[in-house]
LUMPA-298535 format. One line per 3 residues: number of its first residue (from 1); for each residue x, y, z of N, C-alpha, C. Coordinates in Angstrom, 2 decimals. Example, Ala and Ser with C-alpha at 12.3 -4.5 7.8 and 13.67 -1.06 7.14 Angstrom:
2
1 = 13.19/-5.69/7.80/12.30/-4.50/7.80/13.20/-3.30/7.80 | 12.85/-2.25/7.08/13.67/-1.06/7.14/12.90/0.03/7.87
***
This chain:
328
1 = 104.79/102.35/71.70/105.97/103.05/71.16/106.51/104.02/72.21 | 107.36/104.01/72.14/108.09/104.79/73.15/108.47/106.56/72.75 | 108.06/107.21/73.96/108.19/108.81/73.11/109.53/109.13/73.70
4 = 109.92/109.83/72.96/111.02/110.08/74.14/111.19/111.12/75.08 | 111.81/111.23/76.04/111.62/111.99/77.34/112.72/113.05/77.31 | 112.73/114.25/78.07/114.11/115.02/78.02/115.04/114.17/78.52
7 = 116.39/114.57/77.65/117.63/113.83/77.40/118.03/112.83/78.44 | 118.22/111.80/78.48/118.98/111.33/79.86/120.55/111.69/79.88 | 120.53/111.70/81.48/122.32/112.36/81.08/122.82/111.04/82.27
10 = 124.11/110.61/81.02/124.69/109.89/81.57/125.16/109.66/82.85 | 125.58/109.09/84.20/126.10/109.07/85.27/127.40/109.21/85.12 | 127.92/110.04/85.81/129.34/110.01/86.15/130.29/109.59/84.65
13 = 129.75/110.64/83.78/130.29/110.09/82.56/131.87/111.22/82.22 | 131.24/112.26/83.32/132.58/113.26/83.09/133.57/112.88/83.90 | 133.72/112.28/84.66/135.10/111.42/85.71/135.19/110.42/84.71
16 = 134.99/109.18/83.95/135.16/108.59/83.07/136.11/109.25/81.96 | 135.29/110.22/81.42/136.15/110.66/80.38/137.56/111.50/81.07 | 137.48/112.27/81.85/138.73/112.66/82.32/139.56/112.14/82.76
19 = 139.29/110.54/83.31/139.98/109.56/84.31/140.72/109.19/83.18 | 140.16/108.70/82.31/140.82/107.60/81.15/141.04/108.10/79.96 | 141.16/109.82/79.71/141.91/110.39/78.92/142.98/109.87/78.35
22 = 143.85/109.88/77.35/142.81/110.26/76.14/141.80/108.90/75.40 | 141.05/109.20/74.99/139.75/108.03/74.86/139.83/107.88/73.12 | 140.54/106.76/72.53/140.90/106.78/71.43/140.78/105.03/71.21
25 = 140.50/104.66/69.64/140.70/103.28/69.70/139.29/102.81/69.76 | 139.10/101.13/69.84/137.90/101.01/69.82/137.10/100.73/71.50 | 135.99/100.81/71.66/135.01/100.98/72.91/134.10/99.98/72.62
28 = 133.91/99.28/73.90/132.37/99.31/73.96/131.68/99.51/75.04 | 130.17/100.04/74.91/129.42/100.23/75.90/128.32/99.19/75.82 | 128.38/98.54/76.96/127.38/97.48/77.35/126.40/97.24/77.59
31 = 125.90/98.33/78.02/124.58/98.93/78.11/123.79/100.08/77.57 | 123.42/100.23/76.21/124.21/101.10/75.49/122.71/101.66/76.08 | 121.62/101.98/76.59/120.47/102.44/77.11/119.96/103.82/75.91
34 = 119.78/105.07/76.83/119.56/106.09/75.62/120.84/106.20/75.14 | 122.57/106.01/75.02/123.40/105.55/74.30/123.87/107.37/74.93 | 123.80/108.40/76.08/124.62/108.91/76.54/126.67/108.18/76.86
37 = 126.78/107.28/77.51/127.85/107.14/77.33/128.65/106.80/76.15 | 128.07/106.04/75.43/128.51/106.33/73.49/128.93/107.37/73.11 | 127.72/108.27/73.42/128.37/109.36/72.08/129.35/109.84/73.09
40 = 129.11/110.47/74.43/130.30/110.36/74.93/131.67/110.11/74.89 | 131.93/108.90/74.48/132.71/108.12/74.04/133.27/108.77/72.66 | 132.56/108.71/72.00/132.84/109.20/70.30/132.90/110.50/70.07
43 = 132.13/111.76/70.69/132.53/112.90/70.67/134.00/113.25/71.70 | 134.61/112.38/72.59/135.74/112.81/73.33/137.02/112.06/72.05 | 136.64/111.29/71.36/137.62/110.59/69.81/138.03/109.39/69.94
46 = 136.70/108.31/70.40/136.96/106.89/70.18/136.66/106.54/68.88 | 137.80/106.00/67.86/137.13/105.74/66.84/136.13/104.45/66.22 | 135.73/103.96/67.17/134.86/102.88/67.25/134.10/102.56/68.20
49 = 132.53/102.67/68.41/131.84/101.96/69.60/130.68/101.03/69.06 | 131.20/99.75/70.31/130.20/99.08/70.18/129.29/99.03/70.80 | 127.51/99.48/70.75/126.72/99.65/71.65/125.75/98.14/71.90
52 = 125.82/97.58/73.09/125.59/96.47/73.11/124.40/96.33/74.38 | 123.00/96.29/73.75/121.74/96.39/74.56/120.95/95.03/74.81 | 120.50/95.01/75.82/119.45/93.61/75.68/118.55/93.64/75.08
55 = 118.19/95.04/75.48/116.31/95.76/74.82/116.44/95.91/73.37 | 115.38/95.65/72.68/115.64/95.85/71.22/115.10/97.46/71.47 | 114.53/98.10/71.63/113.96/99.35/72.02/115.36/100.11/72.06
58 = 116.15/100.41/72.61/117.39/100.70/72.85/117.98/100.91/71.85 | 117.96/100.22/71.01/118.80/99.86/69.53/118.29/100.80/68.65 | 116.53/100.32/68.42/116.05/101.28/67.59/116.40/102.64/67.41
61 = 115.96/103.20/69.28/116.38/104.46/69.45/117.37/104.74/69.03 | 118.70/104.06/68.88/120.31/104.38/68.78/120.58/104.45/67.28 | 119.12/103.63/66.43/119.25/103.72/64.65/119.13/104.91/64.40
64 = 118.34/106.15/65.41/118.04/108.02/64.69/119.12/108.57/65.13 | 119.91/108.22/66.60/120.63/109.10/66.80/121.88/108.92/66.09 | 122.66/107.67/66.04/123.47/107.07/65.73/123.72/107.42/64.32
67 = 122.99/107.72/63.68/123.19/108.24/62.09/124.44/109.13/61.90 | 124.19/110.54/62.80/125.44/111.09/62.92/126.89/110.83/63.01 | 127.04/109.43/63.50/128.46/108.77/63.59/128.48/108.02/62.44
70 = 127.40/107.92/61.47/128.16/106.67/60.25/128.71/105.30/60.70 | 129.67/104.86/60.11/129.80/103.45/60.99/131.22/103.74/61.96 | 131.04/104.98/62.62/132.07/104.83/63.56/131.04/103.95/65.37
73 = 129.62/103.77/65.05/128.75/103.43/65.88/128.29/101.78/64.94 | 128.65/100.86/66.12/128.01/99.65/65.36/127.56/98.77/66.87 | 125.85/98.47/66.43/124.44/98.36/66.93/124.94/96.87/67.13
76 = 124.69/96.13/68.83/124.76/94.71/68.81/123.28/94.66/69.55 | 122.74/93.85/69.76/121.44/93.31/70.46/122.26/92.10/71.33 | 122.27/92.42/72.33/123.15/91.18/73.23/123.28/91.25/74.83
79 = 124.13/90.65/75.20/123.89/90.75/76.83/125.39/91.11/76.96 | 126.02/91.83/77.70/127.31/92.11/77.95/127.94/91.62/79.07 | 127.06/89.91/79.08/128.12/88.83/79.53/128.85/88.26/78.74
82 = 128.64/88.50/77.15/129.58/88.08/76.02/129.95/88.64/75.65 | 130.15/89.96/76.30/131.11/91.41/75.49/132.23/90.94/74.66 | 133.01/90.05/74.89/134.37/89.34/74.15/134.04/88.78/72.94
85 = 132.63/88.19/72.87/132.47/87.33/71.31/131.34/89.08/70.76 | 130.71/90.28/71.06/130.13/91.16/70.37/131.46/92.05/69.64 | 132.36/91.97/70.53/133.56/92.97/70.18/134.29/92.62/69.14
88 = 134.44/91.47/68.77/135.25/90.51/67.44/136.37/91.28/67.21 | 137.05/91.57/68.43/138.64/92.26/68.65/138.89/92.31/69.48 | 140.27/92.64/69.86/140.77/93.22/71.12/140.35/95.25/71.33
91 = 139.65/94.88/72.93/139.34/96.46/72.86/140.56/97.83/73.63 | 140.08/98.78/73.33/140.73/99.96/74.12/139.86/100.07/75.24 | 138.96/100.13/74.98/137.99/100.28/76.38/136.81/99.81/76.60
94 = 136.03/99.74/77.18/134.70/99.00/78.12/134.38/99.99/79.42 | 132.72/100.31/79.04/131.89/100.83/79.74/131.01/99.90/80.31 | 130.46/100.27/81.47/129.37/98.95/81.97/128.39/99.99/83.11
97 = 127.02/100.44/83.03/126.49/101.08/83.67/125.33/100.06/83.97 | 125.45/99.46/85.04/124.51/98.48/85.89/123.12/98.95/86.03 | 122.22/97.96/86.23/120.76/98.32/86.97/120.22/98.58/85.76
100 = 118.84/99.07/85.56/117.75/99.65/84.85/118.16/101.09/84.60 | 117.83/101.07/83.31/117.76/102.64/83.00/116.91/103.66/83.00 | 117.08/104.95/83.19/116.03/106.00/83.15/114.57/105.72/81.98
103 = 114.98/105.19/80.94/114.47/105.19/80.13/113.52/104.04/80.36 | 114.05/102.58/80.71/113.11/101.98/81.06/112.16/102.13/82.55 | 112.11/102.61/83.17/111.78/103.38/84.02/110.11/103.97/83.67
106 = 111.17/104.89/83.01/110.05/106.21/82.11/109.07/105.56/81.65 | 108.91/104.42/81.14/107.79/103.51/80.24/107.15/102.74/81.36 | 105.96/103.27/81.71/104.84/102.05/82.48/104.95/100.66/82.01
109 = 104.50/100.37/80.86/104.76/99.34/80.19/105.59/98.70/80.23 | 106.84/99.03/80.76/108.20/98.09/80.82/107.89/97.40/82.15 | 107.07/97.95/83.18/106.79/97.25/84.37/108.68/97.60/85.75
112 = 108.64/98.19/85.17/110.60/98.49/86.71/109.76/98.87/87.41 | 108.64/100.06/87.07/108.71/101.27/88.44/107.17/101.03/89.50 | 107.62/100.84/90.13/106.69/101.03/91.51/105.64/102.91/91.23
115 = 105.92/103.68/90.92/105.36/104.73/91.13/104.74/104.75/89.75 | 104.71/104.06/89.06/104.31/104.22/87.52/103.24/103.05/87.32 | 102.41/103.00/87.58/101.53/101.28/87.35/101.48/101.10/86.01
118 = 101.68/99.63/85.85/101.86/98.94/84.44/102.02/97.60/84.77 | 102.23/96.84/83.54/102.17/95.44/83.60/103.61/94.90/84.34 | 103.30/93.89/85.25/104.46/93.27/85.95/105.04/92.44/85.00
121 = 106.27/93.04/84.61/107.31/92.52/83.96/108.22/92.75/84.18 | 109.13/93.74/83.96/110.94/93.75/84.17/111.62/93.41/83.37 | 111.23/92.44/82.24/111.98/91.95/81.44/112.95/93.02/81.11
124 = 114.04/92.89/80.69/115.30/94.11/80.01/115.40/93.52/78.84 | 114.97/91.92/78.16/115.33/92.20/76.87/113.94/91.69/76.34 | 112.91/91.75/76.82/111.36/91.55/76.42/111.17/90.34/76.23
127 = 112.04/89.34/76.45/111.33/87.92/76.01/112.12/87.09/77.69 | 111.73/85.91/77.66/111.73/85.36/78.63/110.77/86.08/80.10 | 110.78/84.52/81.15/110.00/84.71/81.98/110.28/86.05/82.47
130 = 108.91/86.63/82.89/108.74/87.91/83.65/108.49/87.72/84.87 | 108.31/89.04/85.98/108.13/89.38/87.22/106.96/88.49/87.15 | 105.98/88.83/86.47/104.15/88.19/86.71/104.23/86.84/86.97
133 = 105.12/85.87/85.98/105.84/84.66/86.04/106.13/84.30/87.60 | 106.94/85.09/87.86/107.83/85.22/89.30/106.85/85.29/90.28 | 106.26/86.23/90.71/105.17/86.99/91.43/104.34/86.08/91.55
136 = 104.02/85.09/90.49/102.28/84.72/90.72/102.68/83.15/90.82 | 103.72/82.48/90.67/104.30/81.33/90.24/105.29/80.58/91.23 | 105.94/81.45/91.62/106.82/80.58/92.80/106.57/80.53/94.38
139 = 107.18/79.80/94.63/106.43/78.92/96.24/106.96/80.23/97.22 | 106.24/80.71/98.11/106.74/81.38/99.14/108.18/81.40/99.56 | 108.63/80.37/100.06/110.56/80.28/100.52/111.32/80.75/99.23
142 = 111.33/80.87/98.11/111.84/81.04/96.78/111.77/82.51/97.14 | 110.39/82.92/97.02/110.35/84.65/97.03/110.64/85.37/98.18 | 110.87/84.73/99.14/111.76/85.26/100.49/112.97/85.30/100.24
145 = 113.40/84.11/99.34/114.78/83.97/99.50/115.20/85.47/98.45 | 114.58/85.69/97.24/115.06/86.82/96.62/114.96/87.40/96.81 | 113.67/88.29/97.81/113.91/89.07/98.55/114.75/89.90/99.05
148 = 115.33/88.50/100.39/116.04/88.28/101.42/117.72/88.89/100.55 | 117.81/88.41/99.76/119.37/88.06/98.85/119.65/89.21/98.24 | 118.73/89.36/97.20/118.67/90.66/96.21/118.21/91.93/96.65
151 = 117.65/92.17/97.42/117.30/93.28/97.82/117.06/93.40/99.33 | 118.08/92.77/100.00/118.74/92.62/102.01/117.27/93.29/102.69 | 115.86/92.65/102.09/114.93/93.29/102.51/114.42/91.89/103.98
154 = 114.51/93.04/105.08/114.37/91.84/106.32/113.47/91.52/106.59 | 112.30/92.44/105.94/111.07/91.76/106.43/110.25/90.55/104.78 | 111.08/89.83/104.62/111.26/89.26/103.37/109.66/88.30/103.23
157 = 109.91/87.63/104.33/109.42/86.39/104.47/107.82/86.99/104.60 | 107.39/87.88/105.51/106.69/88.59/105.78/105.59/88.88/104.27 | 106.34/89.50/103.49/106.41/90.10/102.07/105.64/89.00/101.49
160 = 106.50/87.37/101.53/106.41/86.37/100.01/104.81/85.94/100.97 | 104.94/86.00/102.47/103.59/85.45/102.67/102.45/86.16/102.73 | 102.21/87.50/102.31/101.69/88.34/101.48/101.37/88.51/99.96
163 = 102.35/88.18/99.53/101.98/88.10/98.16/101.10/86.27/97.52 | 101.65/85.45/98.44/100.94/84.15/98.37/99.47/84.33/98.79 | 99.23/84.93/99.84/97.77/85.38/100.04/96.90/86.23/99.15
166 = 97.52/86.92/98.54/96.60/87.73/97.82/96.67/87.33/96.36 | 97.67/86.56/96.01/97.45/85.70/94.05/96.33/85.05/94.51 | 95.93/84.55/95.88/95.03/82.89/96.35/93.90/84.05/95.51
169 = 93.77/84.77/95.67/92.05/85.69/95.37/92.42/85.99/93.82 | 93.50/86.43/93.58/93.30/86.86/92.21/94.73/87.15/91.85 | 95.02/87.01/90.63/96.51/87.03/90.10/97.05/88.77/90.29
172 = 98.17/88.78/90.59/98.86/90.07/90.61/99.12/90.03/89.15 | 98.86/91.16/88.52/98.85/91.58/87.12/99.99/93.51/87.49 | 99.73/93.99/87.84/100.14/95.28/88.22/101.50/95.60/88.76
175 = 102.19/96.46/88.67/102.90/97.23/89.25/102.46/97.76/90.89 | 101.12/98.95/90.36/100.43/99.15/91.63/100.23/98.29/92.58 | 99.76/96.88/91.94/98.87/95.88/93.14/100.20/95.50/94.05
178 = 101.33/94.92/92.89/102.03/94.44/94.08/102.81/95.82/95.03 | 102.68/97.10/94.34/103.42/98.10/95.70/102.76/98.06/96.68 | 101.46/97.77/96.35/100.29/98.27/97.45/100.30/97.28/98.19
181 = 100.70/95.96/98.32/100.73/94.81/98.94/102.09/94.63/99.71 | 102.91/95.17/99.21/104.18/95.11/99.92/104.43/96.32/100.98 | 103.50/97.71/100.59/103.50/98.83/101.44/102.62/98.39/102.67
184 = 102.18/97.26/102.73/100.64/96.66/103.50/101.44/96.24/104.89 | 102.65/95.83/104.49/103.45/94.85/105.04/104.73/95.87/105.97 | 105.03/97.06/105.91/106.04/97.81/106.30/105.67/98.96/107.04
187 = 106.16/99.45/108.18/105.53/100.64/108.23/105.92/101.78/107.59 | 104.75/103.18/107.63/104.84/103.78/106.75/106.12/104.64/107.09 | 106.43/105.09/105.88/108.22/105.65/105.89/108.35/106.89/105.96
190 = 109.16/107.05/106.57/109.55/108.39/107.30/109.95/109.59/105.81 | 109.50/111.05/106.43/109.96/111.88/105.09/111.35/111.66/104.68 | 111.32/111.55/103.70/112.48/111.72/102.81/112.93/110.26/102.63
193 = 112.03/109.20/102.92/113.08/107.78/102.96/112.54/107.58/101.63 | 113.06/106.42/101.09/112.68/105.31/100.13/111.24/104.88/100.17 | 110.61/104.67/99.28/109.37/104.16/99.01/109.30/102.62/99.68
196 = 108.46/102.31/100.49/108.36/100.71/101.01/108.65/99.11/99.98 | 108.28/99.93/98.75/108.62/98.11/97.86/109.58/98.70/97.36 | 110.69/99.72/97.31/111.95/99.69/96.71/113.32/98.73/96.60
199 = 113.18/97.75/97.70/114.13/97.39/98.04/113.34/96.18/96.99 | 112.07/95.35/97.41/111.78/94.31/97.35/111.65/94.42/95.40 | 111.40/95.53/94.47/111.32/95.80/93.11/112.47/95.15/92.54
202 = 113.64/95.85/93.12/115.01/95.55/92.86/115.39/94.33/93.15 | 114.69/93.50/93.80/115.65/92.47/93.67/114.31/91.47/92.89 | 113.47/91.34/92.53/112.41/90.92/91.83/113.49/91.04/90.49
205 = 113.28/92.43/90.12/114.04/93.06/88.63/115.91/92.20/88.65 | 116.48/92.27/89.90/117.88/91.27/89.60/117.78/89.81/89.19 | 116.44/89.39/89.97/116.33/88.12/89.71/115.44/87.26/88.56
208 = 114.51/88.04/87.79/114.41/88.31/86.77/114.96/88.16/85.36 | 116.27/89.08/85.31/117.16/89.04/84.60/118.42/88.92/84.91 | 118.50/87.59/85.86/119.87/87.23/86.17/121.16/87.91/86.07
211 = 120.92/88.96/87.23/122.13/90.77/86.73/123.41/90.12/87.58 | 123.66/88.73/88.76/124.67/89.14/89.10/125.15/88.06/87.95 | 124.71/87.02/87.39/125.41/86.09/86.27/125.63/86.94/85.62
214 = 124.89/88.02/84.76/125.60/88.23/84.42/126.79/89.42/84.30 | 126.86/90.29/85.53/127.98/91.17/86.60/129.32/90.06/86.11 | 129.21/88.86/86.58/130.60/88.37/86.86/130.63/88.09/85.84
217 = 129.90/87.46/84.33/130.63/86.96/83.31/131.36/88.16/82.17 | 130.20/89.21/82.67/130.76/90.51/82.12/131.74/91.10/82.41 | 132.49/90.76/83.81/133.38/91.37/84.18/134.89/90.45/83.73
220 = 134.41/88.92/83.64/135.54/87.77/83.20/135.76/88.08/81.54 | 134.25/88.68/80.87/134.68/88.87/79.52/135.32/89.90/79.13 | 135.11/90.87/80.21/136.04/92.50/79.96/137.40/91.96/79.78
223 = 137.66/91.82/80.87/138.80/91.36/81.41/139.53/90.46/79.66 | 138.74/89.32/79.15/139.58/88.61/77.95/139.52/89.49/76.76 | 138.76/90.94/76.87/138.17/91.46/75.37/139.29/92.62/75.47
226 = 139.80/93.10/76.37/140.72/94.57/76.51/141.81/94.03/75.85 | 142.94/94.86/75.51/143.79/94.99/75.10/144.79/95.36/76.40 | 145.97/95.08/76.41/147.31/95.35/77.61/147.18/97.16/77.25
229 = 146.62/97.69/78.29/146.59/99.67/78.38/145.05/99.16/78.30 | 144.15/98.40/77.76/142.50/98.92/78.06/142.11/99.55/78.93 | 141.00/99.92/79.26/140.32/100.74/80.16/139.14/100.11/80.49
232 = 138.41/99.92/81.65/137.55/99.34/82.42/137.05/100.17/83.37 | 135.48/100.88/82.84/134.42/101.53/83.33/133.42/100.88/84.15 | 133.34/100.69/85.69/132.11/100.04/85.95/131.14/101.14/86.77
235 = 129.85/101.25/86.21/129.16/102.06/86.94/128.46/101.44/87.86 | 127.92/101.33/89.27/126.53/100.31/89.85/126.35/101.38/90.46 | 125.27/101.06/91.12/123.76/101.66/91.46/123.37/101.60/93.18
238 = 124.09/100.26/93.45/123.75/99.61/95.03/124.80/99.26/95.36 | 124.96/98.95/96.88/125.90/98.02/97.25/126.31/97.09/97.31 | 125.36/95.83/96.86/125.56/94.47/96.63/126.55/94.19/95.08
241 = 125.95/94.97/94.16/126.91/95.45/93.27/128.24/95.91/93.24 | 128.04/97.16/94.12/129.66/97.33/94.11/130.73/96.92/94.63 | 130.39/96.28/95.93/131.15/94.78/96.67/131.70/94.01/95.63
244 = 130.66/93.35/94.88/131.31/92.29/93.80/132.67/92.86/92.49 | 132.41/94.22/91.98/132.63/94.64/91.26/134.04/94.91/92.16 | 134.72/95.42/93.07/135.58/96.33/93.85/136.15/94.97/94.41
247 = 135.65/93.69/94.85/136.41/92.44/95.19/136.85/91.51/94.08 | 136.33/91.93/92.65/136.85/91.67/91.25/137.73/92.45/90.88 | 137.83/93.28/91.46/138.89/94.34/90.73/140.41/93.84/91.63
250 = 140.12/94.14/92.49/140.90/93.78/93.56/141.71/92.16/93.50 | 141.19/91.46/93.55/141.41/90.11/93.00/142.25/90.14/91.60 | 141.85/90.61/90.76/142.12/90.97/89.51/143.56/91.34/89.73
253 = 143.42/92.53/90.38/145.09/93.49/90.32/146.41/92.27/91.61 | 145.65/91.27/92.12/147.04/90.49/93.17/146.93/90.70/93.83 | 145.51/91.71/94.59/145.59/91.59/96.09/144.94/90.66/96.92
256 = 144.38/89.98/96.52/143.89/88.51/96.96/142.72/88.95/97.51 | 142.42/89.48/99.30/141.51/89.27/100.01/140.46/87.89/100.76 | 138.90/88.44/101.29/138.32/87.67/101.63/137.36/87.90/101.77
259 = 136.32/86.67/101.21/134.59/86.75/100.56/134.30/87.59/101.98 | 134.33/87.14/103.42/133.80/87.70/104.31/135.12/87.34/105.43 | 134.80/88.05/106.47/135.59/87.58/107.66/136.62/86.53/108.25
262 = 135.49/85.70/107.94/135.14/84.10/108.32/136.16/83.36/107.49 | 136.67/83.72/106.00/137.04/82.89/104.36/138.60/82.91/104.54 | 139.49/82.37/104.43/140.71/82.29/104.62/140.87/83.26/103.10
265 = 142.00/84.04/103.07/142.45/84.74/102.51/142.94/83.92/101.23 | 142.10/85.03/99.71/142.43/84.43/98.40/143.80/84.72/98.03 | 144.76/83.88/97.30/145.82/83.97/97.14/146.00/84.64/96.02
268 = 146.97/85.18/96.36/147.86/86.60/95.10/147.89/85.91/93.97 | 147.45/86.60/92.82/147.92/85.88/91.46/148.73/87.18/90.76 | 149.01/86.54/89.24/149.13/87.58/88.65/148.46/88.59/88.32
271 = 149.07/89.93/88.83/147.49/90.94/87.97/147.75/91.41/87.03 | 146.36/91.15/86.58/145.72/91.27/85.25/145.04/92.96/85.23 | 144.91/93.54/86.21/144.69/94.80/86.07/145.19/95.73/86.90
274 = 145.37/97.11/87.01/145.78/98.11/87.46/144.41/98.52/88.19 | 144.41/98.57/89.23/143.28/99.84/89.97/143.43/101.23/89.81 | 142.72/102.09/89.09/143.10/103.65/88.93/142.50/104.12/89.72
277 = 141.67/103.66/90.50/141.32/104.61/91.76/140.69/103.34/93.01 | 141.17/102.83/94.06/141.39/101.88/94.71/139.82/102.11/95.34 | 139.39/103.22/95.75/138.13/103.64/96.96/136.94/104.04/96.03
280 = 137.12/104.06/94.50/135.63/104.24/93.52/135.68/105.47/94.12 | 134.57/106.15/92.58/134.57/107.85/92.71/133.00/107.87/92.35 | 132.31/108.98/93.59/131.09/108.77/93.42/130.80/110.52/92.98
283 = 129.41/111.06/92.32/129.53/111.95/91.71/129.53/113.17/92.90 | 130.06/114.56/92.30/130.77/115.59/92.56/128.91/116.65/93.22 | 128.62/117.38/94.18/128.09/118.21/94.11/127.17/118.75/93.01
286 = 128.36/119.15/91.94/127.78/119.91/90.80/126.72/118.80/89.52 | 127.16/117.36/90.18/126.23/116.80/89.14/125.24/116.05/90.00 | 125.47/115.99/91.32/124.02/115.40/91.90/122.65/116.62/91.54
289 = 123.09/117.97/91.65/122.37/119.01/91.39/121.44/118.75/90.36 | 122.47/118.37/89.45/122.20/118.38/87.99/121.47/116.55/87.40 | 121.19/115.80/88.42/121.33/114.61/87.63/121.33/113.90/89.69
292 = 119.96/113.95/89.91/119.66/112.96/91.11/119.84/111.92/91.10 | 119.62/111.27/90.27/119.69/109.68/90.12/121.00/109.23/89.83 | 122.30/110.40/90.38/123.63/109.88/90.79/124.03/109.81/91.94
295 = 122.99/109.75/93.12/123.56/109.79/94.59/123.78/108.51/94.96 | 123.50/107.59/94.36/124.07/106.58/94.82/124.80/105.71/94.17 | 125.44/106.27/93.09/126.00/105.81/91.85/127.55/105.48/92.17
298 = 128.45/104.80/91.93/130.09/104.13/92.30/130.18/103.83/91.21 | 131.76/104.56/90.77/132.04/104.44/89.42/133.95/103.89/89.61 | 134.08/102.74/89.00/135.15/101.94/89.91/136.13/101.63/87.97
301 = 137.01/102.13/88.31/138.20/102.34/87.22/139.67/101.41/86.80 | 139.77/100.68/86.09/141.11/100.08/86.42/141.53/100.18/84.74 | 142.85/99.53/84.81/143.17/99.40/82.89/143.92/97.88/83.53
304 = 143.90/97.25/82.10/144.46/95.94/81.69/145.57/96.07/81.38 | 146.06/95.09/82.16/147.44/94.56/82.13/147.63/93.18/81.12 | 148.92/93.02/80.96/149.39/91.79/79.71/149.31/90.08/80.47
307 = 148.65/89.99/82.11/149.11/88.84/82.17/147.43/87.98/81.31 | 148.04/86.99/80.97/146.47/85.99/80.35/145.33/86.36/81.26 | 144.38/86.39/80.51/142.72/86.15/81.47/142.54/84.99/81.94
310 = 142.14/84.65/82.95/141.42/83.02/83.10/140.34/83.58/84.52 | 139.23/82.25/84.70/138.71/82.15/85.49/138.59/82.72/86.74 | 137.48/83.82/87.50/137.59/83.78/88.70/136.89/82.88/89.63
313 = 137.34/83.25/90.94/137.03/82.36/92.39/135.64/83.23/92.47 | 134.21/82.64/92.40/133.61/83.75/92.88/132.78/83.43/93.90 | 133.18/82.39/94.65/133.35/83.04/96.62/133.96/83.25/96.63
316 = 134.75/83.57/96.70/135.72/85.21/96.95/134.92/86.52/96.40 | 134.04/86.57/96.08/133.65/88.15/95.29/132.55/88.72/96.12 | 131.89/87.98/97.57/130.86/88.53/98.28/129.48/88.22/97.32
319 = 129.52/87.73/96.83/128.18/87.46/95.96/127.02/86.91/97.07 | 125.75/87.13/96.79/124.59/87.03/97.06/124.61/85.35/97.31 | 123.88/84.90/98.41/124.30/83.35/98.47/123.28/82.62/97.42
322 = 122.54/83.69/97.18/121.17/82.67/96.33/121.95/83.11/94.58 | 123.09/83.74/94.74/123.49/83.69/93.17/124.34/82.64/92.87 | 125.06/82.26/94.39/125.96/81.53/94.14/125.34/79.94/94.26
325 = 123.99/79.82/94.76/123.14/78.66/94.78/122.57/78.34/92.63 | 122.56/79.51/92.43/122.11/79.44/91.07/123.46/78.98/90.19 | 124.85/78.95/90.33/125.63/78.57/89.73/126.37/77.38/89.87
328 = 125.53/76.61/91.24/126.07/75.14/91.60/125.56/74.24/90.72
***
């Protein structure tokens, strides 16, 4: 059972609400986690949110707090690559705060955190294959490649032929075992850097729960679920993220661009959205102080426009090549 921890405070939830003033109509939040951007949402005078979690854990939590709103708060269990069929309307707005949450984090048992030992899992909505699955199960070139993809970790290969050596003796069950096996492999890190399996966690945990499938279907379903004036919140965490998210937006509003260098330039369509802030707004001084786990946070803003939704190009969006191998 999960206890709960002092409050989590939302990321960059006060540029949100001030950006996209006034906040009225119905919402949803996609990740509805400890459900900070909700009430958010509902104490600034949305009169409707939909909180839409993978974790059933999430939900529960959101049945004590959520009381206070009556049914201006209504509970989905879902993935917010189908935000368009949870919403069963046209919306005013859409929140989307990427990556793992504080909360799952906080729980050993959920298996995210490297500094927390617990069972290797990751799962975000508790069922389907886990990390241990992953970890103890696939062929060396596979776990380089996610590595390599999901978490731009270069000494990849290095890593998967490390972890193949040491399941040969005995299954990785742990959090600990595999940090300690991947720290085996790197040298040790300078003060103040990143922990040695940080990079390689994160992309274990993307690949896992298939986060860039579902990044882009979430972003194609925003896009059909808004209303002409909606509002479109994306929070991410990394840079592989916010590339995709900022070359969707972009694409979106008619400016075409290109996946990389190399890609002949995507052609102008109609846009379907407005960019409200073209360069993303990352948090202010006064709330890194207040709330560390926003220094690397990009919070990327647009509203919906009246032309139809349809399909994106997504080479064109910089995507991960092993995501775009997963959608051939």
């Amino acid at each position: 059972m999960y206890v709960s921890a002092p409050p989590h405070i939302p990321v960059l939830l006060a540029p949100i609400l001030a950006r996209l003033a006034p906040v009225s109509g119905r919402w949803l939040d996609g990740t509805l986690g400890a459900g900070g951007y909700a009430r958010g949402l509902l104490d600034a005078g949305a009169a409707e949110v939909i909180g839409v979690d993978r974790d059933p854990m999430a939900l529960d939590m959101a049945r004590d707090w959520g009381r206070e709103y009556g049914d201006r708060l209504r509970l989905v269990q879902g993935n917010f690559a189908q935000l368009d069929e949870h919403a069963g309307g046209p919306l005013d707005g859409v929140v989307l705060d990427l990556g793992v949450s504080s909360m799952q984090l906080d729980q050993p048992e959920r298996g995210f955190s490297f500094t927390r030992d617990g069972p290797l899992d990751m799962r975000m909505s508790q069922s389907g294959p886990s990390a241990h699955d992953l970890v103890n199960g696939a062929e060396d070139s596979t776990l380089a490649d996610i590595l390599f993809h999901y978490g731009e970790e270069r000494a990849s290969r290095r890593i998967a032929r490390a972890i193949i050596r040491a399941r040969a003796q005995a299954p990785i069950d742990s959090t600990a075992q595999l940090a300690t096996i991947i720290s085996g492999c790197l040298p040790h890190p300078k003060p103040g850097a990143s922990h040695p399996a940080t990079r390689s966690f994160q992309a274990l945990r993307i690949a896992v729960n298939a986060e860039f499938d579902a990044l882009v279907d979430g972003l194609e379903a925003a896009e059909r679920a808004l209303a002409p004036g909606g509002k479109l919140a994306v929070v991410s965490f990394h840079s592989l993220e916010d590339r995709v998210i900022k070359r969707f937006l972009a694409a979106r509003a008619g400016q075409g661009g290109r996946a990389n260098r190399y890609a002949p330039e995507a052609p102008q369509t109609d846009a379907r959205f407005r960019l409200i802030d073209k360069r993303g707004i990352a948090a202010d001084p006064a709330e890194l102080a207040q709330n560390p786990r926003a220094r690397s946070a990009r919070l990327r803003l647009a509203e919906r426009l009246d032309a139809p939704a349809g399909p994106v190009d997504r080479t064109a969006l910089g995507l991960p090549a092993l995501a775009l191998e997963r959608r051939s």
